[in-house]
C-alpha positions in Angstrom: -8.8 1.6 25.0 -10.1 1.6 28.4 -11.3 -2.1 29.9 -13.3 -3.4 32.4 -15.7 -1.3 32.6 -17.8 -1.4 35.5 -14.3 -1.3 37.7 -12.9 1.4 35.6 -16.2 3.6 35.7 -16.3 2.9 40.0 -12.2 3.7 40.6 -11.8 7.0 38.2 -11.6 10.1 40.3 -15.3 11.2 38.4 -18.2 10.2 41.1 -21.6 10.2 40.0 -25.5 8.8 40.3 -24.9 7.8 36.8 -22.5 5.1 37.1 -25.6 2.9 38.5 -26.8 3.5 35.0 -23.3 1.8 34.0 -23.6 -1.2 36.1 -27.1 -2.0 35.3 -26.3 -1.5 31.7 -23.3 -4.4 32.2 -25.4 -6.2 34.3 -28.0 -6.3 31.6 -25.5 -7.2 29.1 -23.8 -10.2 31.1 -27.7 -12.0 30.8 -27.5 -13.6 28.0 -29.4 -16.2 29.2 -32.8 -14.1 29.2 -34.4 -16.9 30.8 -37.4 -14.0 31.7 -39.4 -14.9 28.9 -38.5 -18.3 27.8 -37.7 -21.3 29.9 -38.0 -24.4 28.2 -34.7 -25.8 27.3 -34.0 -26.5 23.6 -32.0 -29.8 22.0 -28.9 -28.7 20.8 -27.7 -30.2 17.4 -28.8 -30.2 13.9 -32.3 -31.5 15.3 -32.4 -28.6 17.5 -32.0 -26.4 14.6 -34.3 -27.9 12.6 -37.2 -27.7 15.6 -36.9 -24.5 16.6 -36.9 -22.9 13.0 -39.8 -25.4 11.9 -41.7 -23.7 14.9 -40.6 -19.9 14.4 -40.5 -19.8 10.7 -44.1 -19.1 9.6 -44.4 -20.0 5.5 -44.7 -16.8 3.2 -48.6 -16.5 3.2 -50.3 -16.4 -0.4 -50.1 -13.5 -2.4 -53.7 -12.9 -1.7 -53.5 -13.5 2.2 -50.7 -11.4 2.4 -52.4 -8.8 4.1 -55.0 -10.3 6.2 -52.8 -13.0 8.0 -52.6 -12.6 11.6 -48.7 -12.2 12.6 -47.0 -14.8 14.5 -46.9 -15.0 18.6 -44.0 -12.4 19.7 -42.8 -15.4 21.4 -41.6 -16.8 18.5 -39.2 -14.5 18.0 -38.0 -14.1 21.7 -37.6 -18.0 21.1 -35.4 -17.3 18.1 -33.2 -14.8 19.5 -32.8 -17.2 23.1 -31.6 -20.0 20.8 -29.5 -18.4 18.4 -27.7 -16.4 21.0 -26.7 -19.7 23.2 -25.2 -21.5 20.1 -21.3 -21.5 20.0 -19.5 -19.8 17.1 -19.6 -22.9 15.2 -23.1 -23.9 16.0 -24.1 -20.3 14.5 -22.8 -20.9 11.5 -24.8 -24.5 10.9 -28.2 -22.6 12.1 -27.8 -19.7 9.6 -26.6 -21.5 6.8 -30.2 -24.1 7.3 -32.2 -20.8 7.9 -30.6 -19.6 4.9 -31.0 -22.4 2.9 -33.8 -24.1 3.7 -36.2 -20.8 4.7 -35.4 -19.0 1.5 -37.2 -17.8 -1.4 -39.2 -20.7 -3.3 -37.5 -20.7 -6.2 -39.6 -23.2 -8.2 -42.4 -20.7 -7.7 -40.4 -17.8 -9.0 -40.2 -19.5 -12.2 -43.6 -20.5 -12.7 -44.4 -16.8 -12.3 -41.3 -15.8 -14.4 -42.7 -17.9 -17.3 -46.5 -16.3 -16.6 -45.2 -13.0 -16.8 -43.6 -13.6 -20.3 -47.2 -15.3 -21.6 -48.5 -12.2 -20.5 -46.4 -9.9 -22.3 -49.3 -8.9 -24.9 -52.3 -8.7 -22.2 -53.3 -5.6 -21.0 -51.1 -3.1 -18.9 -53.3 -3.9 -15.9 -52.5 -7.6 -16.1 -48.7 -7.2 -16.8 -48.1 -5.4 -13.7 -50.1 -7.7 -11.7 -48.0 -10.5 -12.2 -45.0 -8.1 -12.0 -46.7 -7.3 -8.1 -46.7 -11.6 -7.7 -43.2 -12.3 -8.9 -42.0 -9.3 -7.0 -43.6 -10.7 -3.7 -42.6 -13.7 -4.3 -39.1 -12.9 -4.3 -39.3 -12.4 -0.9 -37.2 -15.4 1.2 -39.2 -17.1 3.6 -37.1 -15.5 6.7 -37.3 -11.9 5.3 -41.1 -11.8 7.4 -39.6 -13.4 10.8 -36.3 -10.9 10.8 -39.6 -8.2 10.7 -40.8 -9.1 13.2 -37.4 -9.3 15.3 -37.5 -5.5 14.5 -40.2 -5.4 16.4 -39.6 -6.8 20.2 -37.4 -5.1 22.3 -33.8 -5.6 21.3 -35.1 -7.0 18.4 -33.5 -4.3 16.1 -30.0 -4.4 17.8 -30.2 -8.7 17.6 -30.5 -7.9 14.0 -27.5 -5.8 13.5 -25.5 -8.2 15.6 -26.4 -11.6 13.5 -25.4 -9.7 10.3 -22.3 -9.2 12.3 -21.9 -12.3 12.3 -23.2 -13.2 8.7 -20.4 -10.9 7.8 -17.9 -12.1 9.2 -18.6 -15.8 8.2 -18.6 -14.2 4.5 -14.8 -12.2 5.4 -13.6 -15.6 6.8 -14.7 -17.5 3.8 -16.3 -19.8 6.7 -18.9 -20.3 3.9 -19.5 -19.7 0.2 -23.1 -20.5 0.7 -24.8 -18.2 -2.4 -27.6 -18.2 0.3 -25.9 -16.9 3.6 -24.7 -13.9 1.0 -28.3 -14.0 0.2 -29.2 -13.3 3.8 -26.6 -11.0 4.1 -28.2 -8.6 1.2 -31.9 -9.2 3.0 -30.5 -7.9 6.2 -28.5 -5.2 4.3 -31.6 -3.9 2.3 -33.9 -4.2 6.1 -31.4 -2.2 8.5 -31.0 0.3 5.4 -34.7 1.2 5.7 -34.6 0.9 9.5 -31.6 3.4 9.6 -32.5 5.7 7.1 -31.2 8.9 8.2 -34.5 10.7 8.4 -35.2 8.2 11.4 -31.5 9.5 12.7 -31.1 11.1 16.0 -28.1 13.7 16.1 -27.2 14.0 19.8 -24.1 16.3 20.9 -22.0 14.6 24.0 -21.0 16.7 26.6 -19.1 15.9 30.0 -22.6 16.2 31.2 -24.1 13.6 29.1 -25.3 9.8 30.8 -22.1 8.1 31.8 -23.3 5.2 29.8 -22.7 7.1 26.8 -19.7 8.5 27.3 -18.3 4.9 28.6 -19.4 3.7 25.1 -18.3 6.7 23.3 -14.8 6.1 25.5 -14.7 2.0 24.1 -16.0 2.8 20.5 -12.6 5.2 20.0 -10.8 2.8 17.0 -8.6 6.0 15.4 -7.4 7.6 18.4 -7.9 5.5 21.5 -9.0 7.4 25.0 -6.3 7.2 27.7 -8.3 8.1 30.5 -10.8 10.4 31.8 -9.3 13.0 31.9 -8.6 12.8 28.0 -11.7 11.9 27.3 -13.3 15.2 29.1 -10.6 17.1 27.0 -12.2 15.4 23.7 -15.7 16.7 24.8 -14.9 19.7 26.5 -13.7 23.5 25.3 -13.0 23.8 21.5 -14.0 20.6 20.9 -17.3 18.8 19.7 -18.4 15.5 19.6 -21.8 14.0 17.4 -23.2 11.0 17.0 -26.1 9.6 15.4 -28.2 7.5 17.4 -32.0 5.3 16.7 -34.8 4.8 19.4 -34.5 1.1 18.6 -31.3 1.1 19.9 -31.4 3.8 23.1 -28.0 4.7 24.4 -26.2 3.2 21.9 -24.3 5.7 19.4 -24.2 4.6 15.9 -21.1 6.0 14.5 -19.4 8.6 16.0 -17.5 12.2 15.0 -15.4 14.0 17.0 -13.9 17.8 15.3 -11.6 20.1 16.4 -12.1 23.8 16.8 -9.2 26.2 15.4 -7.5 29.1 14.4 -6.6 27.0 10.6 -6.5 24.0 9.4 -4.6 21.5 11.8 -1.1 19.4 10.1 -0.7 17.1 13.6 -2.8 15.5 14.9 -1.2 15.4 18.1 -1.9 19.0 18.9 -5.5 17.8 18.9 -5.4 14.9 21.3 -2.5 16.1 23.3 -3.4 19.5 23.8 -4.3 19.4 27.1 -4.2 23.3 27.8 -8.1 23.4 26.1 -9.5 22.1 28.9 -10.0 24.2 31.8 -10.5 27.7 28.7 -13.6 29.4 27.8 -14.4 29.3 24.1 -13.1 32.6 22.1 -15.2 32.4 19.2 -12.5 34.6 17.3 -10.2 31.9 17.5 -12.5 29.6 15.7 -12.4 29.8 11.7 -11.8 26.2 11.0 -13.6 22.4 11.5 -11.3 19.4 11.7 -12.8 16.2 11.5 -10.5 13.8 13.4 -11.6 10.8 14.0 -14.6 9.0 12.9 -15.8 5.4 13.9 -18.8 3.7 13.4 -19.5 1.5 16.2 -21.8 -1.7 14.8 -20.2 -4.3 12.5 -23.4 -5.4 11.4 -23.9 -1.6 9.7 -21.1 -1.9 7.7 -22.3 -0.7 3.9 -25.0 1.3 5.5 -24.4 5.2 5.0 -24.0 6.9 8.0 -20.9 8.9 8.1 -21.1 11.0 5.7 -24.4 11.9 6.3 -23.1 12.6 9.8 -20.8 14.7 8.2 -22.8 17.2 6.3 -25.3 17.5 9.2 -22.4 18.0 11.6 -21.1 20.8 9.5 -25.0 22.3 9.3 -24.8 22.2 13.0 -21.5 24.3 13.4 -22.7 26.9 10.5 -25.4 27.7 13.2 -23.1 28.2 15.9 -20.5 29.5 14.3 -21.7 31.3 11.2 -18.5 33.2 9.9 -16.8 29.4 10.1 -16.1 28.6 6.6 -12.9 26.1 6.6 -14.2 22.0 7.1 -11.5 19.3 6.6 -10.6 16.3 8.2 -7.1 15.2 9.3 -7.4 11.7 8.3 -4.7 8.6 9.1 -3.6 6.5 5.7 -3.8 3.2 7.2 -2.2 0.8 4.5 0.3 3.1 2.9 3.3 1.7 5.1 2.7 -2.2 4.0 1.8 -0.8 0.5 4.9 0.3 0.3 6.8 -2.4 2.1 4.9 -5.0 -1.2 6.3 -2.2 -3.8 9.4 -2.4 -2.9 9.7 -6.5 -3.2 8.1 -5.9 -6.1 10.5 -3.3 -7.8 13.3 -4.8 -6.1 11.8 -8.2 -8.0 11.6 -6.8 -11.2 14.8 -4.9 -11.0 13.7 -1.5 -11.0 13.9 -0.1 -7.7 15.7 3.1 -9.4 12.5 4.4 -10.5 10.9 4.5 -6.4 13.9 6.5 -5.5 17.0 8.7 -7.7 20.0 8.0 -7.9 21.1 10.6 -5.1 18.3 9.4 -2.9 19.7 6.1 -2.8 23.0 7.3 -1.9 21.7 9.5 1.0 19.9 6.0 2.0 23.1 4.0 2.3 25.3 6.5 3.9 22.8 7.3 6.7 22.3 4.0 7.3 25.9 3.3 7.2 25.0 0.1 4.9 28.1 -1.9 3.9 29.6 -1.8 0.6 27.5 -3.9 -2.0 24.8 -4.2 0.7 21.5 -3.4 -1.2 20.1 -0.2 0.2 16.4 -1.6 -0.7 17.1 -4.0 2.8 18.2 -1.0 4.9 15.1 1.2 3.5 12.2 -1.7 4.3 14.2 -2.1 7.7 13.8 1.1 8.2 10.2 1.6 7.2 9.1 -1.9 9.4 11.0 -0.6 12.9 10.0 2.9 12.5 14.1 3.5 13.8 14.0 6.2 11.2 11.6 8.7 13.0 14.7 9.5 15.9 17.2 10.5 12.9 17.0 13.9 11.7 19.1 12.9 9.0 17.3 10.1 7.6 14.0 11.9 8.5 15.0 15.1 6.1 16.8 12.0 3.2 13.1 10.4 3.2 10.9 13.1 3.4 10.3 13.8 -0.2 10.7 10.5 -1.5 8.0 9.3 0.8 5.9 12.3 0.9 5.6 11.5 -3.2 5.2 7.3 -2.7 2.3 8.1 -0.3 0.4 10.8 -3.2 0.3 8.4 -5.4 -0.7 5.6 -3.2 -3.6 7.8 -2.0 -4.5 9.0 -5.7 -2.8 6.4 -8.2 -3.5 3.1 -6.6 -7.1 1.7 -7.5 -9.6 -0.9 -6.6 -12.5 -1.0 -9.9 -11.2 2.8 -10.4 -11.9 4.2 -7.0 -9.1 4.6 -4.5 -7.9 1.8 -2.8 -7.1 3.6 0.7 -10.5 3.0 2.5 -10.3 6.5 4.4 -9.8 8.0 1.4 -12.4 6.5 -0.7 -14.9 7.9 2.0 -14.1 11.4 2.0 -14.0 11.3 -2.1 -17.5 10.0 -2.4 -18.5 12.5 0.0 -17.2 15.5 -2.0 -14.2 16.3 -0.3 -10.7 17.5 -1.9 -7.6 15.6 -1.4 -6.0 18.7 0.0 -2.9 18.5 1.9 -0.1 15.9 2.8 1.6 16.4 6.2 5.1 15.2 6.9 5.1 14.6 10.6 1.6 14.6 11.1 1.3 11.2 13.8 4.5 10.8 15.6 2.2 8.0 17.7 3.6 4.5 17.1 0.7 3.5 15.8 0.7 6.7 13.0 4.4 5.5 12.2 3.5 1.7 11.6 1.0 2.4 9.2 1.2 5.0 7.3 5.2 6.7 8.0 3.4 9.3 10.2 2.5 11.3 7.4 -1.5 12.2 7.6 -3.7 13.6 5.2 -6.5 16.6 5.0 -9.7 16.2 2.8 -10.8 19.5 2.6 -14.8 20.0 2.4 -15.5 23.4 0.1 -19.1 23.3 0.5 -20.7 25.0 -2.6 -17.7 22.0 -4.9 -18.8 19.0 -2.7 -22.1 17.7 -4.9 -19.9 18.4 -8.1 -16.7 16.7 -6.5 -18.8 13.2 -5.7 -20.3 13.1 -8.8 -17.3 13.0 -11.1 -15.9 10.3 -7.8 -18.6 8.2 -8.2 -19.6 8.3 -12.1 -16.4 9.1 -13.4 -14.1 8.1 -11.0 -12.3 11.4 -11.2 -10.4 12.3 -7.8 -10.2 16.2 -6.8 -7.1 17.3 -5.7 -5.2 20.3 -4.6 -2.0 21.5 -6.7 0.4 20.2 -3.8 -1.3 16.6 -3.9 -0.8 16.8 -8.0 2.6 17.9 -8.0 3.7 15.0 -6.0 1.7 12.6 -7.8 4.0 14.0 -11.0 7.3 14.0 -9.3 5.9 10.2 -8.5 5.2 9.3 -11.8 8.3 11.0 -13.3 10.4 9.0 -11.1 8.9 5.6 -11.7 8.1 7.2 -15.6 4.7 6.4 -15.6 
């Protein structure tokens, strides 16, 4: 990843206007202070807290006012977004857990309504779904109407996205168990879900000729594959390569999540003859070397998004995009890492060794070719040497110990990818993605990431999900409602050899 910005952007060999555009935009972001608008200093503390959000935090107006009263000053939400943005980490969690709390839906009047609505089960339609229209509104929490009109001021929208950041991760760290803050964290889901609808989407191409600011951010926001340099990243924008990503006007120069797809001859099994291949750069585009679509490396690049779909719909407008281009293209897959599979498989083999039945992960032969390429000591368990092997990576330099672990690994990782569940979907994140879009677990590559980081987490071996488009509507509804995976006959066969081994 590529830090200091401003310093980096100033001492590359690339000179342009547009790095003023990149110190203003780091200038701007070093003011937190935005002492512009709002001057008069706050008390810090719980009384602080309880001031500020008395002041900001307008009550829910009546059900019959609801669309007649006036909205609150603008400045009462500049004031919110001062205060909460000066508090510590700590501090942050106190304020939303009292906004939370104490700014929520009244629940007393819920149930008054609740019990109306049942009294009125034998009135007339009309009357029924009048009270249904009051119990409705009044499950709205107090704070829902002031985070609307955050959305509203400048930065208000990308303020938002950051405190449910932040909401999230005091929910990860189990900081809290609050009921409520998980409360606020579903109010802000449902609000930036409707704010970032993909109708209000902008798909924007990046070129080398795009702002700098953008490609900076595009640069930073890399978490698959990370950008060396400039030069790389010209490569990853340049000939035979595209790069999308969606972006909002409330949030201008700031990409949302982010795809970047190889053009080639077929469908790619290394992924470092996409972001290595250097010899791209300076070519002109034959379009008769371009029959296939590989989707590297996608990243969404706001925390505060997370559960909001974006990347697949990226993905099917992506592949509308390249259809116009390039209309005889007809091959779309992804090359995809399997982060987990190497600690998956470090647990399994505790386990089995635990249990006593580590002769089911490997055969007897296997285990044989383990211990004499590892030159492990008589009576030495060969389960050590292989978990040793897997943590260090020393494997990858030996031929011989490469060619021993290929199939037996190359089977372990099918069945992670298709046979390891959480609630009946797959447990592998990446792969759980490309299922509910549609795709076909297609093809397992032996070799695929060579990169330290490729070996570490997943034994180097990568995988395609292959996109047939006239299969993928069919293929995410028996993902989703049946939780049926799609695969391809070599993904299968493994996932047998797998199961005949462990006999499953």
């Amino acid at each position: 990843m590529i830090s200091h910005p401003v310093t980096w952007a100033f001492s590359s060999s690339v000179r342009c206007w547009r790095h003023r555009a990149v110190l203003k935009a780091a200038l701007r972001a070093s003011d937190v202070g935005g002492w512009r608008w709002y001057s008069t200093p706050i008390r810090s503390g719980v009384t602080g807290m309880e001031e500020i959000l008395a002041r900001v935090v307008a009550p829910l107006p009546t059900y019959e006012t609801r669309d007649k009263s006036p909205p609150p000053p603008e400045s009462n939400s500049l004031e919110f977004m001062h205060f909460y943005n000066n508090l510590n980490k700590e501090d942050k969690l106190g304020f939303l857990t009292k906004l939370s709390h104490d700014f929520g839906v009244d629940h007393k009047n819920v149930s008054e309504l609740a019990v109306k609505l049942l009294d009125t089960q034998l009135r007339d339609l009309a009357t029924i779904l009048q009270v249904e229209d009051r119990l409705r509104y009044s499950l709205n929490p107090r704070y829902k109407q002031l985070l609307n009109h955050i959305s509203k001021v400048e930065g208000g929208v990308k303020f938002l996205v950051d405190l449910r950041a932040d909401v999230l991760e005091i929910i990860s760290s189990k900081a809290s168990e609050s009921p409520h803050i998980r409360d606020l964290n579903g109010t802000l889901k449902s609000l930036l879900s409707e704010w970032f609808s993909v109708g209000l989407l902008r798909l924007e191409r990046i070129t080398w000729q795009s702002p700098c600011e953008i490609l900076q951010k595009i640069s930073q926001y890399e978490a698959v594959h990370p950008v060396r340099n400039w030069t790389d990243l010209k490569r990853r924008v340049g000939p035979y390569r595209r790069c999308y990503a969606f972006t909002h006007a409330a949030m201008p120069g700031e990409p949302l999540v982010v795809l970047h797809v190889a053009l080639t001859e077929d469908i790619s099994d290394n992924i470092q003859s996409i972001v290595r291949e250097f010899a791209t750069l300076h070519s002109e585009e034959d379009v008769n070397k371009i029959n296939a679509a590989i989707f590297y490396s996608i990243s969404s690049t706001q925390a505060g998004l997370q559960g909001v779909e974006l990347g697949n719909y990226l993905i099917k407008r992506v592949v509308r995009e390249l259809q116009s281009e390039f209309p005889h293209m007809a091959q779309f897959s992804s090359l995809s890492p399997i982060p987990g599979f190497s600690s998956w498989l470090q647990g399994l083999l505790s386990q089995y060794k635990k249990e006593g039945r580590v002769s089911d992960l490997l055969s007897e032969q296997e285990w044989e070719e383990v211990a004499q390429a590892t030159d492990s000591a008589p009576g030495t368990p060969a389960t050590e040497a292989l978990r040793k092997l897997i943590g260090t990576g020393e494997w990858t330099h030996s031929e011989r110990l490469s060619c021993v672990l290929e199939p037996a690994l190359m089977r372990l990782c099918a069945w992670y990818l298709y046979g390891e569940k959480r609630r009946g979907y797959a447990l592998n994140p990446v792969a759980n993605f490309h299922l509910q879009n549609g795709a076909t677990m297609w093809r397992l590559n032996w070799h695929a990431d060579s990169s330290p980081r490729g070996v570490a987490n997943s034994c180097g071996i990568m995988v395609n999900y292959r996109y047939f488009l006239n299969e993928t509507s069919k293929n995410s509804a028996l993902y989703l409602q049946n939780k049926v995976i799609t695969a391809s006959e070599q993904v299968l066969g493994l996932v047998s050899q797998f199961q005949k081994n462990s006999k499953l």
